[in-house]
N, C-alpha and C positions, 0 to 999 in steps of 0.2 A: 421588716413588714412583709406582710405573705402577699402573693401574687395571686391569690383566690378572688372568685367575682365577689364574694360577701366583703371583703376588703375595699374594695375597691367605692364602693356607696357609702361605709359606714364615712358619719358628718364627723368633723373635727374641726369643722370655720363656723362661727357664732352665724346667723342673719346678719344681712345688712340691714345699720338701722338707720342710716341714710338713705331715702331716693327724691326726687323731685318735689320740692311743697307746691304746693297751691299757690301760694303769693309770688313765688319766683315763677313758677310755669307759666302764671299769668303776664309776667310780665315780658316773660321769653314771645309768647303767641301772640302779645300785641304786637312783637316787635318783628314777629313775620309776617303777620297780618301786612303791616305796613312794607316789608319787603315786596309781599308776593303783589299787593296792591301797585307799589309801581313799577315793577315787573309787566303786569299787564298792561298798566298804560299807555309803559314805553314802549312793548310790541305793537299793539295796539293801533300806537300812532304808526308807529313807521311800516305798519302793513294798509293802513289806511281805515281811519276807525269806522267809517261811514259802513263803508263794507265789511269790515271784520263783523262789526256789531251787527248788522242785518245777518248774515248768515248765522251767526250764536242766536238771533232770537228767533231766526225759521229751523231751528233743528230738529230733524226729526224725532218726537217723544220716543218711537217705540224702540231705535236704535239708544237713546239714552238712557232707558231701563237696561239695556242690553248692556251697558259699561257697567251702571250696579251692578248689574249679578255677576259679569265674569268676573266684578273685585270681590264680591261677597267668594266666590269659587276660590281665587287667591289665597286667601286667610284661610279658608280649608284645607287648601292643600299647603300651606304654612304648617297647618298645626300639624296632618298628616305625617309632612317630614319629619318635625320634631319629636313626634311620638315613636316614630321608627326607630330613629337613633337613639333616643331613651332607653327602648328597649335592647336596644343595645348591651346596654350597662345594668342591665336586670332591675330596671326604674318602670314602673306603669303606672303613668298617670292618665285621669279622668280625664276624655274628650274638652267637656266642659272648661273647666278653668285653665286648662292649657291651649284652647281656644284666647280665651279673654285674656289671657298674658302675652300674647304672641301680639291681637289687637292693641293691646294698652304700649305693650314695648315697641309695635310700629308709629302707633301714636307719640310717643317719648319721643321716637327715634324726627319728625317732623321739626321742632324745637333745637333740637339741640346738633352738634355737630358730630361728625364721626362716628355718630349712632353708639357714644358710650351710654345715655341715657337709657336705651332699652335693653343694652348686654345686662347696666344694674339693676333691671327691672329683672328681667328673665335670672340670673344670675340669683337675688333674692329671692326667688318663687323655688328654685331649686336647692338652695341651700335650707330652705324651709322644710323640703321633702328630705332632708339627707344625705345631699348627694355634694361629693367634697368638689372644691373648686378647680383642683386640676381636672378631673373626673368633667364637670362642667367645660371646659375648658375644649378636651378632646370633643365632646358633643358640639360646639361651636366650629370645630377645626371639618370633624367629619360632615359638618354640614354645608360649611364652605367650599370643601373642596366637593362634595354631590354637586352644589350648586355651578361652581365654576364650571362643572363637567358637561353641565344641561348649558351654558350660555356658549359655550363652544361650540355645541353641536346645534343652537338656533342659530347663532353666529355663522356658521357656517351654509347653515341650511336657506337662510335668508341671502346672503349675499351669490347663492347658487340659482336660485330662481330669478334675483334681478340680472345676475350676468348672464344668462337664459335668456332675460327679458329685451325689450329694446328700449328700456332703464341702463340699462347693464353701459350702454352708448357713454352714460355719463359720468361712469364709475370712474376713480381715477386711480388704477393700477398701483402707484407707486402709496397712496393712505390705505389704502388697504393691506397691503404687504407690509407696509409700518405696523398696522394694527395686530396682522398675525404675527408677525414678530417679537413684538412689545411683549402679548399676554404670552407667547411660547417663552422668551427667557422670564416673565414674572413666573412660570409653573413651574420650571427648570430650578431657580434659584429657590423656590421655596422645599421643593422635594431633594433638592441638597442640602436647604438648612433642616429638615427634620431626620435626616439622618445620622445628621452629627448631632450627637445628646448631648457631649458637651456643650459646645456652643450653646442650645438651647439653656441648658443650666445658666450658663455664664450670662446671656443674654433675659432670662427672665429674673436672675437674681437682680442686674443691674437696674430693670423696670423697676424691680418690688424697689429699691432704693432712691432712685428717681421719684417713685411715685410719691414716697414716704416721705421725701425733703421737702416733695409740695403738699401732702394731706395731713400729713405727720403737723406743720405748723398751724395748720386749722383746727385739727382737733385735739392739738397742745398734747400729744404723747405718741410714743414712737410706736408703730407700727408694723415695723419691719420684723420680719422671724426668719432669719435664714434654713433654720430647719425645717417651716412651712413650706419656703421655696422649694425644697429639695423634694419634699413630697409631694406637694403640687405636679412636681414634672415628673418624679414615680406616677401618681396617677393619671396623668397626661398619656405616658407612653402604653401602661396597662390599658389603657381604653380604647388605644388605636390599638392594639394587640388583639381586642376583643372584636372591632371593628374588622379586621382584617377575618376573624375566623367566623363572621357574620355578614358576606359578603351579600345575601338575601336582602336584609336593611339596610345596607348602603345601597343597593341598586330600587329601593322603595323609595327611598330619602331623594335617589337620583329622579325618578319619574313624576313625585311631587315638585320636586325644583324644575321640572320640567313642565306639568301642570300649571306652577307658580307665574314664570316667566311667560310661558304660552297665553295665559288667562291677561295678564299685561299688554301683550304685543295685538289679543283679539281684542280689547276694548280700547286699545289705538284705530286700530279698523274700523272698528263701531262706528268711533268719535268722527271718520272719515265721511264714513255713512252717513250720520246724522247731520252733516255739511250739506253731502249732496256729492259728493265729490266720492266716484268709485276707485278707489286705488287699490295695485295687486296687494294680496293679501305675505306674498313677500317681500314687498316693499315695507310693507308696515312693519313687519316682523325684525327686517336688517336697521331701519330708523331706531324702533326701540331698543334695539341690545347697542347700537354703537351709543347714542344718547342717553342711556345707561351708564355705559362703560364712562363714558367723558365727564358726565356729571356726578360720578360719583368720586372721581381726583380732586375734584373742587369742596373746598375748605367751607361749603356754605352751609348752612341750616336747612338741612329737607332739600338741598341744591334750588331752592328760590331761587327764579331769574334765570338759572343755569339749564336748569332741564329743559325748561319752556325755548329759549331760546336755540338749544340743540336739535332739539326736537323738530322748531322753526324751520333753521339753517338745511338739516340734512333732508329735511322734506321737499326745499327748494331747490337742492342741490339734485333730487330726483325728479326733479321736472312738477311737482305743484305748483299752484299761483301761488303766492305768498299769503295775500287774503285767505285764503284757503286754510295752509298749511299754519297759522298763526292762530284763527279759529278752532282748527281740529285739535294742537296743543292745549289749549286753553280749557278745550274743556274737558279733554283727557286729563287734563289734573286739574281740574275743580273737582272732581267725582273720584278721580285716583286717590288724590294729595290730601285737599280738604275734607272731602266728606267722613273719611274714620276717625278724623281725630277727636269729636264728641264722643262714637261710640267708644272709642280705645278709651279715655278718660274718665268715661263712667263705668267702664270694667276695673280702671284700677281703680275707682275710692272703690269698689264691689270687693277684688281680691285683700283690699287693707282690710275694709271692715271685716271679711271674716278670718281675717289673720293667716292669710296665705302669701301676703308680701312683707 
């Protein structure tokens, strides 16, 4: 197989022609619905509902517009990254529907766990233009590792200004150095594992067979191709190779994930605002990325219960009242969490009907 970029895009994986129905999504979202409902409850009470509730109902309107649009800014610089790294791979897709898949697959990603529901969402929309699954694949990689790059450097930029702060008083020295530690050997260990090819071979063949013992009996025939595998990870490797000699779009991809998270950590703030309650602006910043980082270990659906609770905890842990800090959660993901998933929903039946998924 050639190493040429025309290579490297032409399709040789059908569409998926699975992704999420209607009747199962439905019944996945009542079943968060009812998560995230006593989720709040149980905050709720134990911050004290009297007062939680009075502060959510005096919040400031014009700071709660202000959460919309930093998230409406999010999904654009979502889509911004993805379009950078696309081009990458000599792939140009329309603003437009690569908007609404980015929407639809965060939406997906709500529901279901480990956010494979939106990879198949995204994953379909690209196999539809062309573009081979390894090829996909490295776009996913190069975009994670931009991303990881921007949550270091808030990461780090936030826990700088509270230990500045006379926040800083209540930081505790030794989870913090556990935390740089942790994400420095997960870097370590991952840029070891991508430079042993083998290994990756060895290790994604085993997935594809793994996967296949379990999909494979659903949809009653086998699945597996060991030869796809193998070019899967030719394509994999050629992409970062292009990546590399297109270091322009990786550091575009990097200041969208930077925009992405920054646009997060400012409608935490908002949410703080709209309490009533002025907290440093890097306070907010180090809550959201460690409360991120925590809740996304967690095996939950959209981290129902988990985020909110993080988010709680490390608020109080910086000196908030609890009332406070269980309010300003609360309604940072009403507006984060719940508000896109109608819109992301009604982008996907949009990209089926016109047959882009």
């Amino acid at each position: 197989m050639s190493d040429s970029r025309e290579n490297i895009i032409l399709a040789d994986t059908p569409p998926l022609s699975d992704v999420p129905r209607a009747r199962r999504e439905g019944r996945w979202l009542g079943v968060l619905f009812l998560l995230g409902l006593g989720s709040t409850i149980l905050l709720t009470w134990l911050a004290g509902s009297a007062e939680t509730l009075a502060l959510l109902r005096r919040a400031n309107l014009f700071f709660v517009a202000c959460i919309a649009l930093t998230q409406a800014a999010r999904y654009v610089a979502m889509t911004f990254s993805l379009r950078a790294v696309t081009r990458i791979v000599e792939m140009r897709v329309p603003f437009a529907p690569l908007f609404q898949v980015v929407v639809a697959a965060q939406a997906a990603n709500r529901a279901f766990v480990g956010g494979a529901a939106g990879l198949a969402l995204r994953l379909a929309f690209f196999l539809r233009r062309g573009m081979r699954s390894g090829t996909f694949l490295a776009v996913e990689t190069i975009e994670d590792l931009a991303s990881l790059g921007a949550v270091a450097l808030l990461f780090f930029s936030g826990a700088t200004f509270v230990w500045l702060s006379e926040a800083g008083n209540v930081l505790d020295a030794r989870v913090l150095g556990a935390i740089i530690a942790g994400a420095a050997l997960l870097a370590v260990l991952g840029a070891a594992l991508l430079r042993n090819r083998a290994l990756v071979e060895r290790l994604a063949d085993a997935l594809a067979q793994g996967l296949n013992r379990v999909v494979g009996k659903i949809a009653r025939r086998n699945l597996y191709d060991a030869r796809r595998v193998r070019d899967g990870v030719d394509d994999f490797y050629r992409a970062l190779a292009l990546a590399r000699a297109d270091p322009g779009r990786v550091f575009i991809s990097f200041c969208c994930s930077l925009a992405r998270l920054g646009s997060d950590a400012v409608a935490l703030y908002f949410a703080y605002r709209a309490i009533g309650y002025a907290i440093a602006p890097g306070a907010a910043l180090l809550i959201f990325i460690v409360s991120t980082s925590v809740a996304t270990l967690a095996a939950v659906p959209g981290q129902i219960g988990v985020m909110e609770t993080a988010l709680a905890l490390l608020s109080t842990a910086l000196g908030v009242p609890l009332p406070v800090a269980v309010s300003a959660s609360l309604l940072f993901r009403l507006i984060s969490f719940w508000l896109p998933i109608p819109f992301g929903y009604a982008f996907a039946w949009n990209l089926r009907r016109r047959a882009w998924l």
